[in-house]
C-alpha positions in Angstrom: -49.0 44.3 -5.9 -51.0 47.2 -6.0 -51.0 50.3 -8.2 -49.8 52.3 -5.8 -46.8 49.3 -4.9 -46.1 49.4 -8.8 -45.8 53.0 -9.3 -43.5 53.5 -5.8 -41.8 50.5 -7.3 -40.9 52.3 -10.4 -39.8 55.4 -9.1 -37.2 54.1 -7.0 -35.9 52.0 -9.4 -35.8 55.2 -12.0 -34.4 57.2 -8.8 -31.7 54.8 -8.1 -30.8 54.3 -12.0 -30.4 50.2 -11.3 -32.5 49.2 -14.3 -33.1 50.1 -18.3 -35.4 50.2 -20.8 -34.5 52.2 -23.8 -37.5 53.3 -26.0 -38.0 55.6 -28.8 -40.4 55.7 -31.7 -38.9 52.6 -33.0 -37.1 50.8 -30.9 -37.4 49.2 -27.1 -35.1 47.3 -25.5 -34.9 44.9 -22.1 -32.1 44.5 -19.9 -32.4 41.6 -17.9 -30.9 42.5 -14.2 -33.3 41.4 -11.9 -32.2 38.1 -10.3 -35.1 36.2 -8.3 -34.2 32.9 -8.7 -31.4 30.4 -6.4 -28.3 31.1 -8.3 -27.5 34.2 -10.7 -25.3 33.6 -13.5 -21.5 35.0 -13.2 -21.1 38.2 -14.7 -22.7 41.9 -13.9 -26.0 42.7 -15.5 -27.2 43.1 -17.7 -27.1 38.9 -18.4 -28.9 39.6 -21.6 -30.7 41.9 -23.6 -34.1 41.8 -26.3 -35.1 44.2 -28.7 -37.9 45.1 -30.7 -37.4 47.3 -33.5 -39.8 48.3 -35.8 -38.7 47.1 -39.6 -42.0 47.4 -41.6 -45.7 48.0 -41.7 -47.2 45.4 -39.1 -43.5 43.9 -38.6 -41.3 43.6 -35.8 -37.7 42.5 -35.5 -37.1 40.7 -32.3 -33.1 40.2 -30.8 -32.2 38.5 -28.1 -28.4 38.4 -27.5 -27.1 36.5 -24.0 -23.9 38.6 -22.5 -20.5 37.0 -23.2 -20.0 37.6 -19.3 -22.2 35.2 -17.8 -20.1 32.0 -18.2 -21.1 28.3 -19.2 -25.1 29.8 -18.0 -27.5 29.0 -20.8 -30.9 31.0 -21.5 -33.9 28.5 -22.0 -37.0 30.4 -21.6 -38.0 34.1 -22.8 -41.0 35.6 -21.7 -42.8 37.8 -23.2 -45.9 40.4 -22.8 -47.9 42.1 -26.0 -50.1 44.6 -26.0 -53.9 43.7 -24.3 -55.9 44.8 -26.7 -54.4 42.7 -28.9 -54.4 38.7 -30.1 -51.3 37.5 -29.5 -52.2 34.0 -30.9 -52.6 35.9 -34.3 -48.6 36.5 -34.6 -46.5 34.7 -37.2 -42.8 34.3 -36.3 -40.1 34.2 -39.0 -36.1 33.2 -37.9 -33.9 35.5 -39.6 -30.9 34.3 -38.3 -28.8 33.3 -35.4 -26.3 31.0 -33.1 -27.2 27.6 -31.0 -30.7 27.4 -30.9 -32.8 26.5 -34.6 -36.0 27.1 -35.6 -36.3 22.9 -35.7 -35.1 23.5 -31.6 -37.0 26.0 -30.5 -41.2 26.3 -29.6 -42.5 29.6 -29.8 -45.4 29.1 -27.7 -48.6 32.1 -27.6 -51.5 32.5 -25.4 -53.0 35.7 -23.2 -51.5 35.4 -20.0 -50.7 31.6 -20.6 -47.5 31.5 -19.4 -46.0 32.2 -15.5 -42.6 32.8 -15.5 -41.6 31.0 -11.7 -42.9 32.9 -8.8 -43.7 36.0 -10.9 -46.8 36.9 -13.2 -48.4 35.1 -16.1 -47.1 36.0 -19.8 -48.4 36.3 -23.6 -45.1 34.8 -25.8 -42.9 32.1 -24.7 -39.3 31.7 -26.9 -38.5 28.0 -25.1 -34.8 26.8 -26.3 -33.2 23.4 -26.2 -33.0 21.7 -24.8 -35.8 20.2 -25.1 -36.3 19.9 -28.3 -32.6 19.5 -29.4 -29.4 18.9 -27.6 -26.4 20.5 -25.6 -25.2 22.0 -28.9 -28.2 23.8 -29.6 -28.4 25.5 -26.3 -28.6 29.7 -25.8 -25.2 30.6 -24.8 -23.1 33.4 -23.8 -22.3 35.3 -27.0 -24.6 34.3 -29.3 -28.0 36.2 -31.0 -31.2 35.1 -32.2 -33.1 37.2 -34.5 -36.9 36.8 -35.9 -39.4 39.1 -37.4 -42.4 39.1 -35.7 -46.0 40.0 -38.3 -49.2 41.0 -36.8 -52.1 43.9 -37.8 -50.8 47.1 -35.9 -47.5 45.5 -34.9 -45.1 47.9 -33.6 -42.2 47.3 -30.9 -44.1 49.2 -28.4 -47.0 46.6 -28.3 -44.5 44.5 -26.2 -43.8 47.2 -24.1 -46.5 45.7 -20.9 -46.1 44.5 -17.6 -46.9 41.2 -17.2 -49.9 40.0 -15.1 -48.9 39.5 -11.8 -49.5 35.7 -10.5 -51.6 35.4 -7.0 -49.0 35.1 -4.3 -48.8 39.3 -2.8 -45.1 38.7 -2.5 -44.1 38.6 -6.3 -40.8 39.8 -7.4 -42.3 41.3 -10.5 -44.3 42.8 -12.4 -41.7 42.8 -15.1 -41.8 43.7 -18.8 -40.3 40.5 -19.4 -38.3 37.4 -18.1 -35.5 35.1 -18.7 -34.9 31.6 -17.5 -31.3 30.6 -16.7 -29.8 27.3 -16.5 -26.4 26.3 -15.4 -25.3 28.9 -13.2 -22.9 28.8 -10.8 -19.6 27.5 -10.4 -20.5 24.0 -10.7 -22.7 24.9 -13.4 -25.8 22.9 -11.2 -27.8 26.3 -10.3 -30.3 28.2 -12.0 -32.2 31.8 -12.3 -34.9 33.9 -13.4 -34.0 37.3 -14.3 -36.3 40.1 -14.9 -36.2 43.2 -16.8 -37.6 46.5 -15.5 -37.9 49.4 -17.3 -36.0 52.9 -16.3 -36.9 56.1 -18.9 -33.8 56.5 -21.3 -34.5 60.7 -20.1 -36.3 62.4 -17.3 -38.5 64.1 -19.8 -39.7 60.4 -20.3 -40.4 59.5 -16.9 -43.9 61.4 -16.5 -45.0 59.7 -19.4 -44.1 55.9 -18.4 -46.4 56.8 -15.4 -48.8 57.5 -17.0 -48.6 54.4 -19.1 -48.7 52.1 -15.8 -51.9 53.5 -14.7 -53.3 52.6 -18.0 -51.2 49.0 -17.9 -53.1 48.1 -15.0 -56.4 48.0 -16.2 -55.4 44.4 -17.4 -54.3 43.4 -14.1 -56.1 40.5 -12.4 -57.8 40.8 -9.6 
């Protein structure tokens, strides 16, 4: 997708209100809403929500909550982007607290544009739930939060406020800011879904500036 593609992209979806991202000084949040895998899990969107608030010099606090709508559907990837000027292998990740998945059960894997999220682009920070590691009882589930604080030099919430990278194919569903594997879905619980988040200004006075911000965000774009 080009520039041109991304930004057109973006102002429909801000036109049409169908997405969110809700960002201030110290806080930015995903909604994931964009369904582009077989099966979506039951339940409207948002099927589940991340945010990164700023708690301290160089330290983030990361939540990731999975709606109480979407049914017996687990979460068992998060994907995430950081800032490219930055090393996201230099992060330290602390669990503060949460439901289902431990920090024995979960991987918290790092690497610039390492990870590619299905058909869409290639990521910085993978959260990858049980199971594996663990079992059933450990899985993500509708209701349930995980916190962790997140340490880095120059850390803020908005240094994982990128586009990912997109992947090769022309016809990706993305860029998004971020993506979430579903498993489970459907009424026979057999299906599954990935579900991005794409980001809508919380105000109109907002909306010139997030422009602005993709022409920048594309430098790191691969060819």
């Amino acid at each position: 997708m080009d520039l041109r593609g991304l930004v057109f992209r973006t102002c429909a979806t801000a036109a049409f209100g169908l997405f969110s991202l809700q960002a201030t000084a110290a806080t930015v949040t995903f909604n994931y809403t964009e369904s582009f895998g077989s099966v979506a899990p039951d339940g409207p969107a948002p099927y589940a929500t991340a945010t990164f608030t700023d708690t301290g010099v160089d330290e983030v606090t990361l939540t990731m909550t999975v709606a109480d709508t979407v049914g017996l559907a687990d979460v068992t990837l998060m994907f995430f982007n950081l800032d490219p000027t930055m090393d996201a292998t230099s992060l330290s990740f602390a669990y503060v607290s949460g439901d289902g998945p431990t920090p024995a059960t979960t991987n918290i894997l790092t690497g610039e544009d390492s990870f590619r999220a299905g058909g869409d682009g290639f990521y910085d920070i993978v959260f990858d739930f049980p199971p594996p590691p663990g079992g059933q009882d450990n899985r993500f589930n509708a209701s349930e939060e995980l916190v962790y604080t997140i340490t880095g030099a120059g850390l803020t919430a908005d240094s994982f406020n990128y586009f990912a990278t997109p992947g090769p194919s022309e016809d990706n569903p993305g860029p998004y800011l971020s993506v979430a594997r579903f498993q489970d879905t459907g009424p026979d619980q057999e299906g599954s879904d990935w579900v991005g988040a794409v980001p809508v200004p919380a105000a109109v006075w907002l909306f010139g500036s997030g422009l602005l911000g993709l022409v920048g965000v594309a430098r790191r774009r691969r060819a």
